[in-house]
N, C-alpha and C positions, 0 to 999 in steps of 0.2 A: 644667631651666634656670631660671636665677631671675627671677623677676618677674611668674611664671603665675599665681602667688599669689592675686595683685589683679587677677584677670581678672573682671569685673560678672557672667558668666552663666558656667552649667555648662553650655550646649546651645544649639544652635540654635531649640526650640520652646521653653525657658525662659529665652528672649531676647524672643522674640513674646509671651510669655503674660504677662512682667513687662510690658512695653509697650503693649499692651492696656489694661491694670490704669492705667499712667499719664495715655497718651492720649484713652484711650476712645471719644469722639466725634470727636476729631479727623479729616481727610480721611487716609487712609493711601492709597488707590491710586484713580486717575481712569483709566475708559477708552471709548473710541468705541462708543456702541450705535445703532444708525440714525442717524446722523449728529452724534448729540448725548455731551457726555463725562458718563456716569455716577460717582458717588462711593460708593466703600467705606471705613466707617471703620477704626480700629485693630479697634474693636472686633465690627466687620461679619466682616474677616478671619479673627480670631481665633474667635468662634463659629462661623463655617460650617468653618472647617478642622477642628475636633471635632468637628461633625456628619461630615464625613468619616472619621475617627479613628473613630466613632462604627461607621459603615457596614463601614471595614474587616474591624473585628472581629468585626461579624456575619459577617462572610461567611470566616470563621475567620484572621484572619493574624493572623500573632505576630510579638513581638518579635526579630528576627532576621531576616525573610523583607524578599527581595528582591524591589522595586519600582521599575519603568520610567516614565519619562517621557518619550512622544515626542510632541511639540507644539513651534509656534512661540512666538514671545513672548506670554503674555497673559497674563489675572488667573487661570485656570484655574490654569496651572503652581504659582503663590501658596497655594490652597487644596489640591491636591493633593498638593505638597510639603508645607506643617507637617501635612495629615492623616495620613500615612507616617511623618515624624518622631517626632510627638506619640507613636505606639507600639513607637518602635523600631526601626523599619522601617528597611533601607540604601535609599538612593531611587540609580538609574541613570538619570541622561538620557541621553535619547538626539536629535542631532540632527535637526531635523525632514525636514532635504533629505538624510538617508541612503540610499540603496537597501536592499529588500528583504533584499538575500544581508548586508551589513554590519549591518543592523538585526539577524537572524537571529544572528550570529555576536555581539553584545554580550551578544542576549538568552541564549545558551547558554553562554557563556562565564561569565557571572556570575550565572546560575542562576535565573534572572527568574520570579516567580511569576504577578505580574499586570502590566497596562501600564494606564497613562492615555492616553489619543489626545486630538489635537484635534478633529478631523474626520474622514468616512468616510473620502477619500484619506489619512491617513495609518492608516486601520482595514486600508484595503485592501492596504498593505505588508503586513500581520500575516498576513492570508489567505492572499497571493499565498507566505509559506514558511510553510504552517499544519502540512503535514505534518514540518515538519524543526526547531519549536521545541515547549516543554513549556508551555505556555501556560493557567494556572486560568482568567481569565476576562478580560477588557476591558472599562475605564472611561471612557467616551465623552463629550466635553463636549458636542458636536454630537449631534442624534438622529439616527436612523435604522434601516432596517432591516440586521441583523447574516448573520452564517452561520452556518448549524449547528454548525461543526466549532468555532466558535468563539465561546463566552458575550460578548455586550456589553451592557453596561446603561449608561444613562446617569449622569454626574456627579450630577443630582437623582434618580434613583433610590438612588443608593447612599446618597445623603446624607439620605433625608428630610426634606428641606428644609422640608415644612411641618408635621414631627411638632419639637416643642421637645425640646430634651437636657433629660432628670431631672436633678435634684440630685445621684443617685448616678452616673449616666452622665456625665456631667461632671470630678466628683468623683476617678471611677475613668480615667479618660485624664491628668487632672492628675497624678494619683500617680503616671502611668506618664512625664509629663514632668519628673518629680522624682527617679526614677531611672535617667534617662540619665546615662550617667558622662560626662564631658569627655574619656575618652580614648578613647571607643565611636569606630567607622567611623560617618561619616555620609553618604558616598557612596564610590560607586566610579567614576568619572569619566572615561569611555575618551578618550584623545586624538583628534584627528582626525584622526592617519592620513597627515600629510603624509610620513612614511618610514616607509612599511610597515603592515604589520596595529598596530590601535591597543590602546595598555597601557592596561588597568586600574587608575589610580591612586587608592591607598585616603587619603583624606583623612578626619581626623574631627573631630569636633566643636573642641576648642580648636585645631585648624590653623587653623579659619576663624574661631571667635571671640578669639582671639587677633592674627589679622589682621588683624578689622577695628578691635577696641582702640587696637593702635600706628598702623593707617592713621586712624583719628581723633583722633587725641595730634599727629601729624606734620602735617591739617590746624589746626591753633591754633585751635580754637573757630570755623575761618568755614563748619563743617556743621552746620546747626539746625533744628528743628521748622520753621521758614518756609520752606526750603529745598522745590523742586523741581526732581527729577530725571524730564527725557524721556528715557525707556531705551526703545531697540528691540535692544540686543545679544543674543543666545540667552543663555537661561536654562542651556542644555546646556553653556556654555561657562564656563568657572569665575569669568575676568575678569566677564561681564554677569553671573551669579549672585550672585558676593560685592559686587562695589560698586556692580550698578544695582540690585539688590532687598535685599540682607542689610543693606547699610551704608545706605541711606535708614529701612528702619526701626529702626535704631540710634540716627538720630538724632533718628528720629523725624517724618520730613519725607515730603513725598507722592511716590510711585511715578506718576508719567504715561505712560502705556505708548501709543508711537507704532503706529499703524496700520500700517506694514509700514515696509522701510529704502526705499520708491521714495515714500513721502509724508514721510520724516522736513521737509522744509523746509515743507509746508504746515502741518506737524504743530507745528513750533518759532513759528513765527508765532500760532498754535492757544492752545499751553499757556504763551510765554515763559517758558522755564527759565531756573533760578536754575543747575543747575550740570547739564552731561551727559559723560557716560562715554563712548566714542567711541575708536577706531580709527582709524589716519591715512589709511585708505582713503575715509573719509565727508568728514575735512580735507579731502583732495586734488579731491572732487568739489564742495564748497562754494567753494573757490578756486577752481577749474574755472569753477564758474556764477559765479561775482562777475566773473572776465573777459570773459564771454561775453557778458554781460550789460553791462558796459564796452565790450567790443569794438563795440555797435551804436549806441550813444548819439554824439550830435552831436561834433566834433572838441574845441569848449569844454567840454563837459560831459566827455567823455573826458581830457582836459588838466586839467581843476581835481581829479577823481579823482585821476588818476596822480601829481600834485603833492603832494596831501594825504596819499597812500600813503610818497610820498617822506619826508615831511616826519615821519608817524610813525615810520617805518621811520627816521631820520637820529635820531630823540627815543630809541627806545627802544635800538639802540647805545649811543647817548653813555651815558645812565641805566642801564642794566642790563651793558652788558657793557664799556663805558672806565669804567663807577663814577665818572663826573663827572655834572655840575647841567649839564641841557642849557638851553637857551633856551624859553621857556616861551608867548612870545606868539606864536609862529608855530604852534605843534601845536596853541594854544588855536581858533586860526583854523580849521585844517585838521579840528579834530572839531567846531566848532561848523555849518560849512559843509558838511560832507565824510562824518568818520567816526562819528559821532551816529545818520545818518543812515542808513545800512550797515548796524549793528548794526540801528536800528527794521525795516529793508526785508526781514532776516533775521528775527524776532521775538526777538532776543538782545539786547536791551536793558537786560533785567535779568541774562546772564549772569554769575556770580561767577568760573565758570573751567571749560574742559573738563578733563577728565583724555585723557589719551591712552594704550593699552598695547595690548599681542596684536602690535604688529611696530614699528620703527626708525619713528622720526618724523623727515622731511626738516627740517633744521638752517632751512634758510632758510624753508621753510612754517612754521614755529613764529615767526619772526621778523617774518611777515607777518599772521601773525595780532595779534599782542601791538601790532603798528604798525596797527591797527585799533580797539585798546582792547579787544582778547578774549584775555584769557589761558592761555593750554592749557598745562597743567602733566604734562612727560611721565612716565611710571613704567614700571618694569622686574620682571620674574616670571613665572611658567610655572605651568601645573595643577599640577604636581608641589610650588606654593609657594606658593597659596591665593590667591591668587595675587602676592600683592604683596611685596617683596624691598627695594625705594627706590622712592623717587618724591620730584620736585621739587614741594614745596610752597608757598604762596601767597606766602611771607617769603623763602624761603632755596630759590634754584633758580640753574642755568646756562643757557641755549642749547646743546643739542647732549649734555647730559647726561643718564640718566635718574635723576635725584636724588641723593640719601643714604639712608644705610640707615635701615627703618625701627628703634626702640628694642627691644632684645635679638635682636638679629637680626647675624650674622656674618661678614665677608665675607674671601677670599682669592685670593690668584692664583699659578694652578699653571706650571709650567714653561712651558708651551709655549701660556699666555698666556689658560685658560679659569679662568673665573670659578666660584669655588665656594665654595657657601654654608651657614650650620650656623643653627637657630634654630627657633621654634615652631611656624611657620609650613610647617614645610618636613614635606612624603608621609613614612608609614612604607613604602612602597615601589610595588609592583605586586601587584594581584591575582592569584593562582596563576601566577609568575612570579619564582623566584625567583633563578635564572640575570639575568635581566634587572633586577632589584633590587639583586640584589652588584654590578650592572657601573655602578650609576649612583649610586654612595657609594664614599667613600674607604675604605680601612681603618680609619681613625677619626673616621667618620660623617658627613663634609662630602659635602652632593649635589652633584653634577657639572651644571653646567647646558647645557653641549655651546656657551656661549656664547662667544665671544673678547671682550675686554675691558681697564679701564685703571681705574686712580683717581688723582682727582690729591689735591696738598698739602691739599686742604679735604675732599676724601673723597667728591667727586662722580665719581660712575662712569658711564663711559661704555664704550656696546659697540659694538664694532668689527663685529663679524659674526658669523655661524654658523658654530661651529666644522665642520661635517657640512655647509656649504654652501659654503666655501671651494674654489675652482678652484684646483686646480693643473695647469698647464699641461703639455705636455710638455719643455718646457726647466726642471720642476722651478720653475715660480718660483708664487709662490703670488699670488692675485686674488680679492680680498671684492666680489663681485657687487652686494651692497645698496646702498650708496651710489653707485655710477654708475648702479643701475636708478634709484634716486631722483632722479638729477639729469635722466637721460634722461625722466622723468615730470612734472619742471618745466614739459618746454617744451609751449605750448598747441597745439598739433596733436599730442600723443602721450597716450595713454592711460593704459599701461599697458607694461613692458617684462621679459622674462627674460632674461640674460645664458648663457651656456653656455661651457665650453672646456677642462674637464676632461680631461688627458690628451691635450689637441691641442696645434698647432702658434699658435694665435691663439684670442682672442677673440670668439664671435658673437653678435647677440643679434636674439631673438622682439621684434618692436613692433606694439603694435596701438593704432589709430588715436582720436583725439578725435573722432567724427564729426562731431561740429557744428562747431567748427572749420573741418575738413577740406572739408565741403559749403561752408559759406561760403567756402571759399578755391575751391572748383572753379566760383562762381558767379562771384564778383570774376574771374577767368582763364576764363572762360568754357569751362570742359572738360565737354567731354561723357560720359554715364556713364548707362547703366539703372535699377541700384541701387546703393547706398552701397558694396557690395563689391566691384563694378568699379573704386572709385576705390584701394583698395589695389594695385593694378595698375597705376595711371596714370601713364606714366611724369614728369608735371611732379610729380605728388604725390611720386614715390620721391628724385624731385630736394631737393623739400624737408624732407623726413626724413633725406637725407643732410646738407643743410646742418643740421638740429639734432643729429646724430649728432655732427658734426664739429666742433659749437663745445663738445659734452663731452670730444671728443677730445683738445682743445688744451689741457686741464686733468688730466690723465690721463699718466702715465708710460706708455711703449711697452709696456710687457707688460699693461698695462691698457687698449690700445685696442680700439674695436670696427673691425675688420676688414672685415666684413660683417656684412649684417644684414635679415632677412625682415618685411615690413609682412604683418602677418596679417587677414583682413579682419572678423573679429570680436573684440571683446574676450573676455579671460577673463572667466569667471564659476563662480557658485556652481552652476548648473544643467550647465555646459558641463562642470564635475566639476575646471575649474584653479585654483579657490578653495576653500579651509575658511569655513565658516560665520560665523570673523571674518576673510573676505576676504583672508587669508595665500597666497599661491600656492603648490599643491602643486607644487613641480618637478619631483619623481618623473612625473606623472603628464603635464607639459605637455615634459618630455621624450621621453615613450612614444609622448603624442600627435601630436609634431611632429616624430618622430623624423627621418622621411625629409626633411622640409624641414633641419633641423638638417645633416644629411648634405651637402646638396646646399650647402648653404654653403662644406662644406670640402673641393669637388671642384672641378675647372678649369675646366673646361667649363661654359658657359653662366651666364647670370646670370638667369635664372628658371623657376620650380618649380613646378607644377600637378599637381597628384591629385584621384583622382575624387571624395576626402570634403571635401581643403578646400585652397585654394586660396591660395596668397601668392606676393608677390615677393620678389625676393631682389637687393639691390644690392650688389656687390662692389666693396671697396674699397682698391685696392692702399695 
């Protein structure tokens, strides 16, 4: 395709190793150590990741062999990744909240020689199927003691940290970062699994530096060496790989890696990022706390917020989506009293703009943000596309779209209204999969992206929904779930929401609850309740989850209404196994889970539902 040509690097480790060479002392990654944020330079990085490279090869891996990474977020993943690179090496992450049997099954399936770990708990998945994978040894960044059946050594062991690289050990990992070819595999990248056992997608070197070229063309110069990005997205996942760690040292700019995703807010106050990479699931809880946090302040102070929310929200319509000159002294008011103020109490003061991707960003949360003076610029793509396809940039964006394409990058729309794409960016297919490879390319090589979709006159595309996640009813009529879960997620006493009605006669849907909210509401109505899960049960609470139901209803065509609908008394989560690791809800799995409650929804009889594992009501609604 043309224009690969002019791509700055051949590889991902002769991307870091030229950067180094530029930056040198420059800060490249900040992280938490006893409570304090330590600094590594470019060129901190870039040394220790050859002393790794260095260790590898003593302990014989060659260019070709496959290497795991199962860890959470951290500067480990950094060093570990370019020392596997640097020799060739395919790197496999692997998510850190996997189980045992799924970890086992990535490591067999793609033929893993060695693994890096974070810590003993994720050593002890390794053990726990020691007899059912092929395992040479384990690289541990946490010490500890190991088990027989299974070699660990630590991160400083392997790396000899305090022996210096020779001139020719140097020299010789260099040469082998000079010939990497740009069309070599650089990972194999399993999905997570939300339909079914997860593919193998082979991505290689020019997918991603190819991708991040045009995703740096598409931002106009505003990502630079001053730049700081707080990333806590997995590194396993291709979105947090390529643009919270590949694309900051692109440009050159520091990697702040948050302490887990339950401190990101003390964390952004911490480091005040210049730009963060983010999922609408972390939006939707930052909005979350701005109300809750509203909700309790005096009725004046509550009133001149809500005003000044107005007043942005009324500025950035006019200006960005009527393309008229709004009135300029009233918003000057409202951020100098108001929304100035938000942004500091946030540590987003200095934010330039989130990016948003990994699932559908609610139309009106993007509006609510930007009427705060925080920009969140949404974008669209899949593993399978390195991930980035469009995105709405800093100059040239919509509400409710996820950009334009990026430069040499392809787009069409097939019959029956899915969006498919041709371009550098895009998998040579599936690992040992090649059934499953034919089936997700056209006969003349556009990938299928299972998305439904639109573009308009200006070329901004927008997705409608999951092709593979579309309801159809049994009256045949079809129902895109995301967007009414999304509005049903608006309202401040709801969570979280799954829709269901495949092959029924109506619409139901799973809600699980805001608790804090919800507790404040049972205090103000004085309802009595043991623990937080009793109130899922409560019949004033199921009262007022039906009136938020119902005010989505009146916006909703009748084959799109919710019927019924079960309060569940926990949210999803990533532990609870109804989330992927970027927060996506598995359906398959919150289906399986709640089947029998699902059931009892579309049975006559009675209107609530109890089992011995988990408990909800169920309000029916004629």
């Amino acid at each position: 395709m043309k224009g690969n040509d002019n791509l700055p690097f051949h590889s991902i480790p002769d991307m870091l190793m030229k950067k180094a060479y530029e930056y040198a002392e420059e800060v490249a990654v900040l992280y938490k150590k006893d409570g304090k944020y330590v600094a590594l330079t470019y060129n901190d990085i870039y040394y220790r990741g050859l002393q790794v490279s260095r260790g590898l090869k003593k302990m014989g891996i060659k260019k070709g062999d496959k290497i795991a990474v199962l860890s959470e977020t951290r500067p480990m993943w950094i060093l570990a990744d370019f020392g596997l690179l640097n020799i060739g090496c395919v790197e496999i992450p692997i998510y850190h909240t996997d189980s045992p049997e799924q970890i086992a099954y990535i490591l067999n399936h793609s033929e893993t020689k060695v693994v890096f770990v974070s810590t003993k708990a994720q050593y002890q998945k390794l053990v726990d199927v020691v007899d059912s994978i092929n395992i040479e040894f384990v690289i541990s960044h946490d010490r500890f003691l190991g088990d027989p059946r299974l070699p660990v050594y630590t991160l400083y062991q392997l790396s000899e940290i305090s022996e210096p690289l020779s001139e020719d050990e140097k020299n010789s990992i260099e040469d082998s970062i000079k010939k990497i070819d740009i069309d070599e595999i650089y990972t194999i990248l399993y999905t997570s699994g939300t339909t079914g056992k997860p593919k193998g997608v082979l991505l290689t070197h020019k997918n991603i530096i190819s991708n991040l070229y045009y995703t740096m063309k598409k931002t106009e110069g505003m990502v630079d060496k001053d730049d700081i990005f707080l990333t806590f997205l997995p590194f396993s996942h291709v979105l947090g790989k390529t643009d919270s760690c590949y694309l900051p040292l692109y440009a050159g700019s520091k990697i702040a890696f948050a302490e887990s995703i339950e401190t990101i807010a003390d964390n952004m106050k911490e480091i005040k990022p210049t730009i963060m990479v983010t999922v609408p699931r972390l939006l939707e809880k930052i909005y979350a706390r701005v109300m809750d946090v509203t909700h309790h302040m005096s009725d004046t102070k509550k009133a001149l917020i809500h005003w000044s929310l107005d007043v942005g929200k009324n500025y950035v319509k006019k200006k960005y989506m009527e393309k008229e000159e709004p009135s300029i002294l009233r918003y000057k008011i409202a951020e100098k009293l108001v929304l100035e103020k938000l942004r500091r109490s946030m540590g987003l003061e200095r934010l330039k703009f989130f990016v948003s991707g990994g699932a559908p960003l609610d139309k009106d949360l993007n509006i609510f943000y930007w009427s705060c003076g925080l920009k969140v610029l949404e974008g669209y793509g899949l593993t399978e596309t390195s991930p980035v396809l469009c995105v709405n940039s800093p100059k040239e964006f919509k509400f409710g779209s996820v950009g334009t394409l990026l430069d040499e990058t392809e787009i069409k729309v097939a019959d029956d209204g899915e969006l498919i794409f041709r371009g550098p960016q895009v998998a040579k297919g599936y690992y040992k999969m090649p059934k499953e490879t034919k089936e997700a390319f056209t006969e003349d090589g556009w990938f299928k992206t299972g998305d439904i979709g639109r573009i308009d006159e200006e070329g901004f595309i927008y997705i409608t929904d999951r092709k593979k996640e579309i309801i159809i009813t049994a009256g045949g009529k079809n129902v895109a779930p995301q967007s009414i879960e999304n509005a049903l997620k608006f309202s401040k006493y709801i969570s979280s929401a799954c829709l269901y009605g495949d092959k029924k006669p109506y619409i139901v849907a799973l809600v699980t609850l805001n608790m804090e909210r919800i507790i404040d509401y049972a205090k103000e109505n004085r309802l009595r309740y043991l623990d937080v899960s009793d109130l899922s049960k409560n019949e004033k609470v199921l009262k007022l989850i039906e009136k938020e139901v119902e005010k989505v209803n009146k916006n909703l065509a009748n084959v799109e209404k919710i019927k019924k609908f079960a309060v569940l008394p926990q949210d999803f989560s990533i532990e609870g196994g109804e989330l992927t690791s970027t927060l996506k809800m598995k359906r398959r799995v919150i289906y399986k889970k709640y089947r029998d409650i699902i059931e009892c929804l579309y049975s006559d009889e009675g209107t609530c539902y109890t089992c011995s594992d988990t408990s909800a009501s169920a309000q029916h609604k004629e």
